[in-house]
N, CA, C and O atoms as a Tinker XYZ file with bonds, in Angstrom:
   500  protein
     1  N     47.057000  139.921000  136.361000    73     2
     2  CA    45.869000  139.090000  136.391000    64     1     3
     3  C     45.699000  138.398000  135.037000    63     2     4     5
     4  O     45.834000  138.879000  133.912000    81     3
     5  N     45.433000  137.392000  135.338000    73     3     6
     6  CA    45.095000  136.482000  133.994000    64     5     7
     7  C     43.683000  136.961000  133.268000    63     6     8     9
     8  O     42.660000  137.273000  133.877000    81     7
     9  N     43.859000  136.947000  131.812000    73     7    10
    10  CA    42.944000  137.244000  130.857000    64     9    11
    11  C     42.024000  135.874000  130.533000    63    10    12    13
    12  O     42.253000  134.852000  129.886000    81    11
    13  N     41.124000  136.253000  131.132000    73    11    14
    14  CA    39.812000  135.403000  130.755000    64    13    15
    15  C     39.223000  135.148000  129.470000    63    14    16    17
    16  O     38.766000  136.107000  128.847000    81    15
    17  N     39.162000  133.851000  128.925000    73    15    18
    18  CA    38.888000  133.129000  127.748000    64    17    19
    19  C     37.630000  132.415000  128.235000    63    18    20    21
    20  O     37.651000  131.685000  129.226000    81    19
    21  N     36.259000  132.705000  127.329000    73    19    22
    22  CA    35.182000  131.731000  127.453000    64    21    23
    23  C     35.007000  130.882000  126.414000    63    22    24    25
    24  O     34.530000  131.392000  125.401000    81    23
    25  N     35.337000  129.387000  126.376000    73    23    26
    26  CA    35.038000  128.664000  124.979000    64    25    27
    27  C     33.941000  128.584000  125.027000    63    26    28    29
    28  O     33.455000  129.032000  126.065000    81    27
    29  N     33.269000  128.185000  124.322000    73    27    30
    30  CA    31.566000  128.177000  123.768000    64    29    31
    31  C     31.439000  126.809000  122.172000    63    30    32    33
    32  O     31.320000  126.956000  120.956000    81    31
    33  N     31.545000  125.667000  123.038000    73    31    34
    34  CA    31.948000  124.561000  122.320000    64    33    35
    35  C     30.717000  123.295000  122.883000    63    34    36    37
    36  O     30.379000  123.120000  124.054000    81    35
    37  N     30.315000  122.685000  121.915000    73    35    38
    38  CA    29.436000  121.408000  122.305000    64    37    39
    39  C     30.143000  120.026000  122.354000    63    38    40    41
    40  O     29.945000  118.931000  122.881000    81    39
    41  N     30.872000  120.490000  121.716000    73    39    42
    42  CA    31.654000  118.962000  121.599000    64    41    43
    43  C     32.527000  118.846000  122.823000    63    42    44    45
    44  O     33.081000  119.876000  123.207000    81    43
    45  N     32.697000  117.855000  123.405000    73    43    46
    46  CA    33.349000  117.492000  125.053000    64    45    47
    47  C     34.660000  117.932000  124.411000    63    46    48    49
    48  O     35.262000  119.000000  124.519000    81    47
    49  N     34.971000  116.735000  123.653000    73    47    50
    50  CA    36.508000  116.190000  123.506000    64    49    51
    51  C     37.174000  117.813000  122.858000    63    50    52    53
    52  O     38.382000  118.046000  122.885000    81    51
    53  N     36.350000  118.616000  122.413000    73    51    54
    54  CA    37.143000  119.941000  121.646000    64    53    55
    55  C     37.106000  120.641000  122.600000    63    54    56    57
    56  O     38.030000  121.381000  122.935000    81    55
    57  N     36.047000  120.524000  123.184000    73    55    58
    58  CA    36.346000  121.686000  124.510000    64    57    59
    59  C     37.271000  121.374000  125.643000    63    58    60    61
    60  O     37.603000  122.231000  126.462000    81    59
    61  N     37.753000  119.914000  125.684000    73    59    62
    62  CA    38.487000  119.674000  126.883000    64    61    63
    63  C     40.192000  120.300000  125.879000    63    62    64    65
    64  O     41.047000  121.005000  126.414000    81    63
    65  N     40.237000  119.975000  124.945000    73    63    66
    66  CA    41.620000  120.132000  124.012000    64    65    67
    67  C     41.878000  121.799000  124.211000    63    66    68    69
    68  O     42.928000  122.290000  124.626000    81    67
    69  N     40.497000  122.646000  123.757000    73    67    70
    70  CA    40.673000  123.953000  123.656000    64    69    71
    71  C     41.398000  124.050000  125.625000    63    70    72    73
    72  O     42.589000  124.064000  125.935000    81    71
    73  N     40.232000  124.097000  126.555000    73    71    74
    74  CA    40.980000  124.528000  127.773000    64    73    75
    75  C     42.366000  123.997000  128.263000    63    74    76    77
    76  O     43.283000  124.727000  128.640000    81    75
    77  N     42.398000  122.760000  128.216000    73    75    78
    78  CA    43.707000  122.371000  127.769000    64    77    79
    79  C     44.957000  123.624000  127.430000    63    78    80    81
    80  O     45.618000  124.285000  128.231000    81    79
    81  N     44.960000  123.628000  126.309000    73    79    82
    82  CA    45.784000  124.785000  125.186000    64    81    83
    83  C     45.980000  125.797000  126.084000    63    82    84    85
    84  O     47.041000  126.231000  126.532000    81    83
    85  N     44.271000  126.304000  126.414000    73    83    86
    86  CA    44.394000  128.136000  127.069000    64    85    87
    87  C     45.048000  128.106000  128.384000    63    86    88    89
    88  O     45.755000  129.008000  128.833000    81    87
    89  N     44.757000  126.995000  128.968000    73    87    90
    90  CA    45.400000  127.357000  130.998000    64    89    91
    91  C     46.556000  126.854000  130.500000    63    90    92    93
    92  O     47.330000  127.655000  131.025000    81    91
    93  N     47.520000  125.834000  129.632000    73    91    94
    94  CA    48.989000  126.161000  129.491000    64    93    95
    95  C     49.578000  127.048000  128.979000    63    94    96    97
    96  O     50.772000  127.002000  128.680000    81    95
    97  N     48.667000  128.193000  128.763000    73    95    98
    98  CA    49.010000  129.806000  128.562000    64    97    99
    99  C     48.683000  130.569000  129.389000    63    98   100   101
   100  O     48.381000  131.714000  129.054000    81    99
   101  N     48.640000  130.164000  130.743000    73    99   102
   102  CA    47.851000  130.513000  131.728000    64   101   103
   103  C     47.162000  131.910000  131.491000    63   102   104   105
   104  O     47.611000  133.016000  131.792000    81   103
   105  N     45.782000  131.554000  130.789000    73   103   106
   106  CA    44.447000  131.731000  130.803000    64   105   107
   107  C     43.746000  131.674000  131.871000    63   106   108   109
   108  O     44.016000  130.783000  132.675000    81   107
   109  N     42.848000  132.449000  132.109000    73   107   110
   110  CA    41.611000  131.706000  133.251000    64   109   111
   111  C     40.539000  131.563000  132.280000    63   110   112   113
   112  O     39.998000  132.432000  131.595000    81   111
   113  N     40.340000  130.380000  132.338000    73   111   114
   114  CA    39.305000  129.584000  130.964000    64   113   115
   115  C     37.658000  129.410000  131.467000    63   114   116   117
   116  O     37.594000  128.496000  132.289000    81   115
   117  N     36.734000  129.840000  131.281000    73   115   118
   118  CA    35.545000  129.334000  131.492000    64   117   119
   119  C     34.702000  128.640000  130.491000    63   118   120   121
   120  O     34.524000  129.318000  129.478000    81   119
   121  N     34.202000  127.619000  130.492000    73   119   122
   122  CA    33.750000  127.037000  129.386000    64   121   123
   123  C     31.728000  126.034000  129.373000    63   122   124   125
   124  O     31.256000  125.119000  130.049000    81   123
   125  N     31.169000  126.917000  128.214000    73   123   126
   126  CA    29.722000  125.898000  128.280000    64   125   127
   127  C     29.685000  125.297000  126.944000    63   126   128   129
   128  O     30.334000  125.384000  125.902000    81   127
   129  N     28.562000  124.587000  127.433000    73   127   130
   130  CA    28.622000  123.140000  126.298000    64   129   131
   131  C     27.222000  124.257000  125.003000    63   130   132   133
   132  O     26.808000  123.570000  124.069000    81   131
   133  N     26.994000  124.864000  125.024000    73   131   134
   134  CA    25.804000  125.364000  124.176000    64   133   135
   135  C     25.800000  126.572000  124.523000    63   134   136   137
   136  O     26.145000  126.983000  125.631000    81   135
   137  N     25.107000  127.750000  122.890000    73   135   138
   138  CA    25.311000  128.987000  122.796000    64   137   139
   139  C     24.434000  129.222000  123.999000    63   138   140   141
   140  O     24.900000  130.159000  124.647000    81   139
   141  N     23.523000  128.811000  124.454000    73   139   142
   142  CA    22.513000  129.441000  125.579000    64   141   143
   143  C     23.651000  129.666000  126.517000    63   142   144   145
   144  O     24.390000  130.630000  126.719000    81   143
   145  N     23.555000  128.458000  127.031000    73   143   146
   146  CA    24.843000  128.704000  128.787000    64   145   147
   147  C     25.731000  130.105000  128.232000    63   146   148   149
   148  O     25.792000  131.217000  128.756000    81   147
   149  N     26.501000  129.509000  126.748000    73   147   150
   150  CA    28.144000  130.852000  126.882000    64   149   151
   151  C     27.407000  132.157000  126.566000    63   150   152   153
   152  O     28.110000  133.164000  126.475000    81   151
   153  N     26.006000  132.284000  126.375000    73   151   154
   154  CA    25.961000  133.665000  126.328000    64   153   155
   155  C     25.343000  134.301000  127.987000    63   154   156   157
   156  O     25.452000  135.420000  128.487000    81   155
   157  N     24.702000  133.067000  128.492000    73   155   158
   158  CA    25.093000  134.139000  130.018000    64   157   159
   159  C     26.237000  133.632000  130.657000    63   158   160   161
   160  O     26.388000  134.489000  131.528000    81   159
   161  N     27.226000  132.746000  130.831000    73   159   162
   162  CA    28.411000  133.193000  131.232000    64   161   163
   163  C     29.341000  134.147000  130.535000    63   162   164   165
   164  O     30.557000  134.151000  130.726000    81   163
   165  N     28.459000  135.270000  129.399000    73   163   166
   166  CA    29.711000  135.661000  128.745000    64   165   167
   167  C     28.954000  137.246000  129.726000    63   166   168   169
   168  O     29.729000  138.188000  129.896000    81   167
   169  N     28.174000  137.314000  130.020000    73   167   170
   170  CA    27.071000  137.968000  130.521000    64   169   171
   171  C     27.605000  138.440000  132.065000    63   170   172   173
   172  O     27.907000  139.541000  132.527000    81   171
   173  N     27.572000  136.999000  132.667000    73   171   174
   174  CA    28.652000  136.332000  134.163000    64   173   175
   175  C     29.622000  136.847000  134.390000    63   174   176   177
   176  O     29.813000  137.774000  135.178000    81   175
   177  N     30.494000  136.208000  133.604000    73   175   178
   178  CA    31.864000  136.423000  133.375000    64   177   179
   179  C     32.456000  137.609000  133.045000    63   178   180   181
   180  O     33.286000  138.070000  133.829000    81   179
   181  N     32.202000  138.173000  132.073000    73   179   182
   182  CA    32.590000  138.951000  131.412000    64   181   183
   183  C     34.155000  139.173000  130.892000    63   182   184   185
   184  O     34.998000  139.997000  131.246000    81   183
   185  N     34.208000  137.980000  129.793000    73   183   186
   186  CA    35.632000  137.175000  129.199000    64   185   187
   187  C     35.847000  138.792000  128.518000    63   186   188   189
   188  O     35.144000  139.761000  128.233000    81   187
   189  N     37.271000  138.393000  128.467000    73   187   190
   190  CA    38.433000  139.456000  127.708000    64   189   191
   191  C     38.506000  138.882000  126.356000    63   190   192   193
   192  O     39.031000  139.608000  125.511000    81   191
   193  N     37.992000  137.471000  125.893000    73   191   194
   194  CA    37.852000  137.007000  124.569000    64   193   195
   195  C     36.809000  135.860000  124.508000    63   194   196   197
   196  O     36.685000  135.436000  125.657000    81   195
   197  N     35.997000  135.169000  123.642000    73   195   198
   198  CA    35.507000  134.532000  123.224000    64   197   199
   199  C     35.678000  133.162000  121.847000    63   198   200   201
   200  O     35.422000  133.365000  120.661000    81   199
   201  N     36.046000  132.154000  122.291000    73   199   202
   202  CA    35.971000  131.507000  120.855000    64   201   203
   203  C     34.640000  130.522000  121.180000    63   202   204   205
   204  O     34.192000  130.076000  122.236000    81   203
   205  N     34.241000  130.399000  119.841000    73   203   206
   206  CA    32.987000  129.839000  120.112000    64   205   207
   207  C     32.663000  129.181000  118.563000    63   206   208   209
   208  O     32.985000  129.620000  117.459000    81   207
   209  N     31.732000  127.688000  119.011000    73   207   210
   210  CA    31.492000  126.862000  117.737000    64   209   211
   211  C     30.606000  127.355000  117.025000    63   210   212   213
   212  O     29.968000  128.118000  117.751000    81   211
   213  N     30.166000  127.358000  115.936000    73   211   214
   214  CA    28.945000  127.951000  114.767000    64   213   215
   215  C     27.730000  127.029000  115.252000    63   214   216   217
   216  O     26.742000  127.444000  115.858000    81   215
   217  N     27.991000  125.630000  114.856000    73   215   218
   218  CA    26.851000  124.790000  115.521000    64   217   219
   219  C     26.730000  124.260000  116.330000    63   218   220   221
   220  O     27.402000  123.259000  116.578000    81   219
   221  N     25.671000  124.799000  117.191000    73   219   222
   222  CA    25.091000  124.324000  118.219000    64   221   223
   223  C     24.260000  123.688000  118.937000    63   222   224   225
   224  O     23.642000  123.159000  118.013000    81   223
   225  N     23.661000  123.252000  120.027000    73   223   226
   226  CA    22.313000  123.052000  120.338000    64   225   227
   227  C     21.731000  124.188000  121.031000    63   226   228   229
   228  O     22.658000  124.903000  121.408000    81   227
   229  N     20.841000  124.569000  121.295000    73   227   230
   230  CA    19.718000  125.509000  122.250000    64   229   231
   231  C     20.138000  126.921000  120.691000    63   230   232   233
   232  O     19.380000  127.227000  119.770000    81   231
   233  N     21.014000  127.251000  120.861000    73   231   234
   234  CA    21.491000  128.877000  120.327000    64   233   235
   235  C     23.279000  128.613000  119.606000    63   234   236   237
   236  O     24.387000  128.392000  120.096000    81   235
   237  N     22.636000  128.823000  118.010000    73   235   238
   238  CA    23.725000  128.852000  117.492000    64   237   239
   239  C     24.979000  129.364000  117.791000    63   238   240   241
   240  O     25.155000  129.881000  118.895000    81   239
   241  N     25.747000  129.310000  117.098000    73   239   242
   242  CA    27.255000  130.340000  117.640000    64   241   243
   243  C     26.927000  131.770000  116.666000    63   242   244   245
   244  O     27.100000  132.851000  117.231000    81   243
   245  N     26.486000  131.774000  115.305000    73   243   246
   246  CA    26.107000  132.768000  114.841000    64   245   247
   247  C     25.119000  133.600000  115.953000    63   246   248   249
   248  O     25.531000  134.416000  116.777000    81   247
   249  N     24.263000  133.343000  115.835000    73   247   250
   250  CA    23.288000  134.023000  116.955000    64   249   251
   251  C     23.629000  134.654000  118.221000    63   250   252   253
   252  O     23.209000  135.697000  118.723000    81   251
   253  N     24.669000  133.611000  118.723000    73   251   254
   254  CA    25.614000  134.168000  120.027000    64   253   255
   255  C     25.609000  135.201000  119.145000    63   254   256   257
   256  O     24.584000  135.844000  118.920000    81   255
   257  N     27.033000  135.509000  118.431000    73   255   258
   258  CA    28.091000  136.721000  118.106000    64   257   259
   259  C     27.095000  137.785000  117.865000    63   258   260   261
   260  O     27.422000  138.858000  118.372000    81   259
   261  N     25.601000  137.785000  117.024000    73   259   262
   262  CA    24.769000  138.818000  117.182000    64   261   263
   263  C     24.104000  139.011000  118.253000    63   262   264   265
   264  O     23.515000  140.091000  118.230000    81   263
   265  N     23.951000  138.406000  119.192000    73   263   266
   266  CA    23.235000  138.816000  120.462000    64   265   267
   267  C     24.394000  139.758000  121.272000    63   266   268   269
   268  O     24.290000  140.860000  121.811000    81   267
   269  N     25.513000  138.855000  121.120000    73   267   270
   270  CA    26.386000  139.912000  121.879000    64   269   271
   271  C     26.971000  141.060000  121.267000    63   270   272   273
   272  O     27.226000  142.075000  121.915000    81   271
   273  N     27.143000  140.970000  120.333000    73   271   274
   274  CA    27.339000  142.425000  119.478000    64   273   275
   275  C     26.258000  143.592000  119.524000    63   274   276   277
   276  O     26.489000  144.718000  119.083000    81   275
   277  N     25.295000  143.284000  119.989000    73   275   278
   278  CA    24.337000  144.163000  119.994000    64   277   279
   279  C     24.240000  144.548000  121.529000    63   278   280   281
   280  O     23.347000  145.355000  121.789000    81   279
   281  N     24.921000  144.156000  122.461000    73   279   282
   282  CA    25.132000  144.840000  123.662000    64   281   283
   283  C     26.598000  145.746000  123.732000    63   282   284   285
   284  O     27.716000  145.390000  123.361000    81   283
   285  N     26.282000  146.709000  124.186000    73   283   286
   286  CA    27.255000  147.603000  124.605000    64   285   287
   287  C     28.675000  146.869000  125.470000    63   286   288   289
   288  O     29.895000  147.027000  125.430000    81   287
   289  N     28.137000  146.386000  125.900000    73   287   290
   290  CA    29.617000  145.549000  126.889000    64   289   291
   291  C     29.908000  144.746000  126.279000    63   290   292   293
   292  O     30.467000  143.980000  127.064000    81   291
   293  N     29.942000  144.182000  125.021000    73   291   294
   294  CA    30.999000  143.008000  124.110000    64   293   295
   295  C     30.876000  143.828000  122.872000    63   294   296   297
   296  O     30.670000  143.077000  121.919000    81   295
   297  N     30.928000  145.167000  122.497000    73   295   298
   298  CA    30.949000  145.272000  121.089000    64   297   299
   299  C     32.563000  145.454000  120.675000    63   298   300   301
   300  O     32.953000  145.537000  119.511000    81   299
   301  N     33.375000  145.496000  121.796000    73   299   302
   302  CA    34.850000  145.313000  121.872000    64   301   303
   303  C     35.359000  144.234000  121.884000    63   302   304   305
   304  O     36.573000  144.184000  121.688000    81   303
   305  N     34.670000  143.099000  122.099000    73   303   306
   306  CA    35.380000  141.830000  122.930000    64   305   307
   307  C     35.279000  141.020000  121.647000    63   306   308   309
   308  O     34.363000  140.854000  120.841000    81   307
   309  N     36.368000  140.631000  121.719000    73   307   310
   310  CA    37.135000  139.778000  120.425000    64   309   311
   311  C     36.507000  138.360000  120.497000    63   310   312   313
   312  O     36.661000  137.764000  121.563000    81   311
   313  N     35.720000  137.650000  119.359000    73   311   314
   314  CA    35.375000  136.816000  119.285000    64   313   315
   315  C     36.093000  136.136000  118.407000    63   314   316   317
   316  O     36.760000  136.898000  117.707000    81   315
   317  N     36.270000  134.703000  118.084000    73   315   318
   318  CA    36.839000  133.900000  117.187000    64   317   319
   319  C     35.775000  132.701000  117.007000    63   318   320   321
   320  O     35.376000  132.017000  117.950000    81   319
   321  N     35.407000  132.555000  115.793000    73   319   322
   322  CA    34.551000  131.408000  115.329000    64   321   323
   323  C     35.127000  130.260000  114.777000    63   322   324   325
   324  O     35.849000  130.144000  113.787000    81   323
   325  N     34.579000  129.188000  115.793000    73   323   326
   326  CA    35.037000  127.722000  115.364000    64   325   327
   327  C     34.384000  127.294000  114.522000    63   326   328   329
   328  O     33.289000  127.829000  114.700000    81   327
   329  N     34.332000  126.804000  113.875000    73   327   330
   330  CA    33.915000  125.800000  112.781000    64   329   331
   331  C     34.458000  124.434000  111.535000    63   330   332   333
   332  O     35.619000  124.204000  111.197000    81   331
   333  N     33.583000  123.931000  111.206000    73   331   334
   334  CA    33.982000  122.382000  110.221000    64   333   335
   335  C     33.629000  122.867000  108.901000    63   334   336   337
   336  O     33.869000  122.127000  107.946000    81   335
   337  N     33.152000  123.879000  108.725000    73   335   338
   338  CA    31.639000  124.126000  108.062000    64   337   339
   339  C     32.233000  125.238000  106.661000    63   338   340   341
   340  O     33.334000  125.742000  106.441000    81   339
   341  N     31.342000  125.273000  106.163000    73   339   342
   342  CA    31.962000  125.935000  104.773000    64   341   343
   343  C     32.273000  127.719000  104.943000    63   342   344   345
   344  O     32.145000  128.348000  105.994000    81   343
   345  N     32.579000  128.119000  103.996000    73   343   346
   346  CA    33.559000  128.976000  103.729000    64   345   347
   347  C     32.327000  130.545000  103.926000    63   346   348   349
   348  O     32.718000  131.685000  104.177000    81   347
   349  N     30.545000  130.038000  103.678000    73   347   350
   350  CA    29.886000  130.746000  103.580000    64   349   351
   351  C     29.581000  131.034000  105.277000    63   350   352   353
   352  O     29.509000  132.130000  105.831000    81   351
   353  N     29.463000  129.958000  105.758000    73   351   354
   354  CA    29.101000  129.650000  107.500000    64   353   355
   355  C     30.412000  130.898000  108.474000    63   354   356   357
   356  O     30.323000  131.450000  109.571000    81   355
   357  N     31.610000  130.911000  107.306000    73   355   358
   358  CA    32.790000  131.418000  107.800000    64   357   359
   359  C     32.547000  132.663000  108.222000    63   358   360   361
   360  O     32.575000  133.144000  109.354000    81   359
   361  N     32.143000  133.437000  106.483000    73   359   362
   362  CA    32.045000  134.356000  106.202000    64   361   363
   363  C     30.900000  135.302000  106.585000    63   362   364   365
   364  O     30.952000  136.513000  106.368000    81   363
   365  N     29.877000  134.690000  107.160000    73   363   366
   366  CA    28.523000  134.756000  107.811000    64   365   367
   367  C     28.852000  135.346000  109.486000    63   366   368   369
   368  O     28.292000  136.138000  110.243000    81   367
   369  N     29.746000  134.708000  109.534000    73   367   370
   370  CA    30.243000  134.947000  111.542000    64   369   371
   371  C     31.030000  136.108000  111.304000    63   370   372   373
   372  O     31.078000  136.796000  112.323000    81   371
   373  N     31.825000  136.714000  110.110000    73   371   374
   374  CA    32.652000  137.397000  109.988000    64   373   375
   375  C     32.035000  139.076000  110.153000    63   374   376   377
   376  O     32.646000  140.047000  110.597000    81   375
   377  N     30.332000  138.993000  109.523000    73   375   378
   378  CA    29.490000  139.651000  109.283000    64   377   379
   379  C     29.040000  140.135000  109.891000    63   378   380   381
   380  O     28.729000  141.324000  109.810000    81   379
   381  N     28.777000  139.200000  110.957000    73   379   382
   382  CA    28.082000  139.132000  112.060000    64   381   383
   383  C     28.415000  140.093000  113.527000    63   382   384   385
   384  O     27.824000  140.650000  114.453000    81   383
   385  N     29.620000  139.870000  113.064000    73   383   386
   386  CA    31.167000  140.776000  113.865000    64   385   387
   387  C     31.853000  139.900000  114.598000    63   386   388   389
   388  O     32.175000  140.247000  115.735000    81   387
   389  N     32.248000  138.497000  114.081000    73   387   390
   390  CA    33.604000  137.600000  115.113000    64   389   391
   391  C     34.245000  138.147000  114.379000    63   390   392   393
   392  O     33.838000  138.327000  113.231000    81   391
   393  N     35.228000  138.509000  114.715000    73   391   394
   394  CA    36.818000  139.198000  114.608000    64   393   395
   395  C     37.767000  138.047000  113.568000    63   394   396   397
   396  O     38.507000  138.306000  112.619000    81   395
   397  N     37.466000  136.963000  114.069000    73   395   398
   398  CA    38.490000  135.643000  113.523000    64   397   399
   399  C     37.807000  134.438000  113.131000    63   398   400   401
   400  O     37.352000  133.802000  114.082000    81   399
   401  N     37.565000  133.837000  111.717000    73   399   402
   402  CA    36.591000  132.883000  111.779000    64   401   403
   403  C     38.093000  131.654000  111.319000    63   402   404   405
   404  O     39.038000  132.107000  110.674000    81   403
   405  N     38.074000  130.263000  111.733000    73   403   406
   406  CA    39.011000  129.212000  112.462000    64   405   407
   407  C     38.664000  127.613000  111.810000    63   406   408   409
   408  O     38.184000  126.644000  112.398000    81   407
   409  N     38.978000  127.710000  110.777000    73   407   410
   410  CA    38.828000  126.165000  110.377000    64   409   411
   411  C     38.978000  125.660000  111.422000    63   410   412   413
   412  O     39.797000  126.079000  112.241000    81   411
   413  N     37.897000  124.228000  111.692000    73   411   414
   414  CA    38.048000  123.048000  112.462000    64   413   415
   415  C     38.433000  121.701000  111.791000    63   414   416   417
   416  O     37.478000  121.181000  111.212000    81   415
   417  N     39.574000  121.024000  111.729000    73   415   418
   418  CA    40.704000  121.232000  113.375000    64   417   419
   419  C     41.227000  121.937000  112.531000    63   418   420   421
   420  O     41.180000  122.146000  111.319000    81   419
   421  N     41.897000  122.365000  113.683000    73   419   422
   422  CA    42.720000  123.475000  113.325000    64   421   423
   423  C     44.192000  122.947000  113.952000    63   422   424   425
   424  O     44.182000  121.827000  114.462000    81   423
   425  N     45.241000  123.574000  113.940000    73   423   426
   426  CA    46.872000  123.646000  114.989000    64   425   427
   427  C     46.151000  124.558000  115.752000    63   426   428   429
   428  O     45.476000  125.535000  115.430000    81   427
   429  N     46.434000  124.025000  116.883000    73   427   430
   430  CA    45.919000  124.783000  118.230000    64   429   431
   431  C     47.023000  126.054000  118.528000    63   430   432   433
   432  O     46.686000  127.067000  119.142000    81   431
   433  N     48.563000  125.804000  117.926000    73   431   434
   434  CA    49.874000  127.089000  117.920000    64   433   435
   435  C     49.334000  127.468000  117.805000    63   434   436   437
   436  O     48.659000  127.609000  118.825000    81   435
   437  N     48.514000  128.520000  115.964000    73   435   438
   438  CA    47.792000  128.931000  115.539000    64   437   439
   439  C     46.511000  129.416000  115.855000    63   438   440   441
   440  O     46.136000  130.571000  115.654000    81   439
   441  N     46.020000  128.746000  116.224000    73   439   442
   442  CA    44.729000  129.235000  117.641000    64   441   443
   443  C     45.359000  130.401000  118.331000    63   442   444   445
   444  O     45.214000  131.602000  118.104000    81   443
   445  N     46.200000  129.696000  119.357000    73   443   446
   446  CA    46.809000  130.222000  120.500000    64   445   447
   447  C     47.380000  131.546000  119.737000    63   446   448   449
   448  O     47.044000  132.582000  120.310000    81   447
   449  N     48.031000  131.700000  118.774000    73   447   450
   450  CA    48.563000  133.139000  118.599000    64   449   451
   451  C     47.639000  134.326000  118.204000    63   450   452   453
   452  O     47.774000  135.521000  118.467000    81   451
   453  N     46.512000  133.583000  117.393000    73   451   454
   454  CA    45.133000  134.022000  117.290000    64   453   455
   455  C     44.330000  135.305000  118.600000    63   454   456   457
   456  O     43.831000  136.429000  118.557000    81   455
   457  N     44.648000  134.171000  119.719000    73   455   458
   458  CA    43.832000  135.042000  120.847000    64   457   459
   459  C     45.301000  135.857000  121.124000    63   458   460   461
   460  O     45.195000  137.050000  120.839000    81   459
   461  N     46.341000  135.558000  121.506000    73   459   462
   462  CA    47.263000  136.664000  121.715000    64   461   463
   463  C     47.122000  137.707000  120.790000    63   462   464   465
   464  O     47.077000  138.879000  121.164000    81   463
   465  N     47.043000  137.352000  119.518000    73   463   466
   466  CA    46.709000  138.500000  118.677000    64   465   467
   467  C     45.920000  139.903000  119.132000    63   466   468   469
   468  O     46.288000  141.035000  119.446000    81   467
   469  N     44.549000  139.170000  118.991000    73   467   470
   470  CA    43.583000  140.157000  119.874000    64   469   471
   471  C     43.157000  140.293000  120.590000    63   470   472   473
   472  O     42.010000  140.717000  120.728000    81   471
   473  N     44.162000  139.888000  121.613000    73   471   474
   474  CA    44.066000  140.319000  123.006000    64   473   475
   475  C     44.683000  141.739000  123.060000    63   474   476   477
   476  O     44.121000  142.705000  123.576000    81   475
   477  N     46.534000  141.770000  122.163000    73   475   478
   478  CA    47.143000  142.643000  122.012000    64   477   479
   479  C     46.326000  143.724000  121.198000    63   478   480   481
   480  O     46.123000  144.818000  121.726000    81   479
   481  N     45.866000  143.464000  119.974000    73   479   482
   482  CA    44.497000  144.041000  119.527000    64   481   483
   483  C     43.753000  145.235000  120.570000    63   482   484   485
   484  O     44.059000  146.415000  120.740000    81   483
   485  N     43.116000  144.754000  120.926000    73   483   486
   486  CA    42.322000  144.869000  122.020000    64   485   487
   487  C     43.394000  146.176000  123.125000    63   486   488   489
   488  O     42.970000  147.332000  123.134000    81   487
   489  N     44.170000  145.982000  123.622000    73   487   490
   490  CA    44.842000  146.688000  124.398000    64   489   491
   491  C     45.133000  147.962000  123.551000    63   490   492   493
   492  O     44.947000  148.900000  124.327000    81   491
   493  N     45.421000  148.345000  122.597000    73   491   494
   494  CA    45.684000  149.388000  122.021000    64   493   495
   495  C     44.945000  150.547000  121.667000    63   494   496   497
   496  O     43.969000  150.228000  120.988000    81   495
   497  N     45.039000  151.867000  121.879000    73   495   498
   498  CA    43.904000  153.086000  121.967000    64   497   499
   499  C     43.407000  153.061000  120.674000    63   498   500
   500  O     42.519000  153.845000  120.338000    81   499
């Protein structure tokens, strides 16, 4: 079964590039435009990983990663933070508990080995 990826991106054109990337890794990709929507499809869904933008509209991406870290059912689930944004914004998501914080743009290779990373991560006792 394919491992479920939720992007959590406002920007169209990054979010069409990100799903893009993940289903030619055949991913099953679900994706919302703002932290509100990806935190109840992460809720919904219940993704095997998360990458998600810092700024948002409705609910930051910081705010995501602490809302969901503070539930029992994602305090495992590997998040990766997108961002344009400085090194403090980085280090702030890192804190927060995303697993991987992701200069924007980024090489999407690099991305992509990212979530294989901790996905494999993730699988291990």
């Amino acid at each position: 079964m394919a491992k479920k990826i939720l992007i959590v991106e406002d920007n169209l054109d990054m979010r069409e590039v990100l799903h893009l990337y993940l289903k030619t890794e055949n991913f099953d990709v679900v994706v919302a435009s703002d932290g509100r929507e990806g935190l109840y499809l992460a809720r919904a869904e219940k993704p095997d990983l998360i990458i998600t933008d810092l700024h948002m509209p409705n609910l930051d991406g910081l705010t995501l990663v602490k809302e969901l870290r503070a539930e029992p059912a994602f305090k495992d689930t590997p998040i990766i933070v997108f961002t344009a944004f400085s090194r403090e914004d980085r280090d702030n998501a890192i804190r927060a508990g995303a697993n991987r914080a992701v200069d924007k743009p980024t090489h999407f290779e690099s991305l992509i080995d990212d979530v294989h990373e901790l996905l494999e991560e993730r699988k291990k006792p």
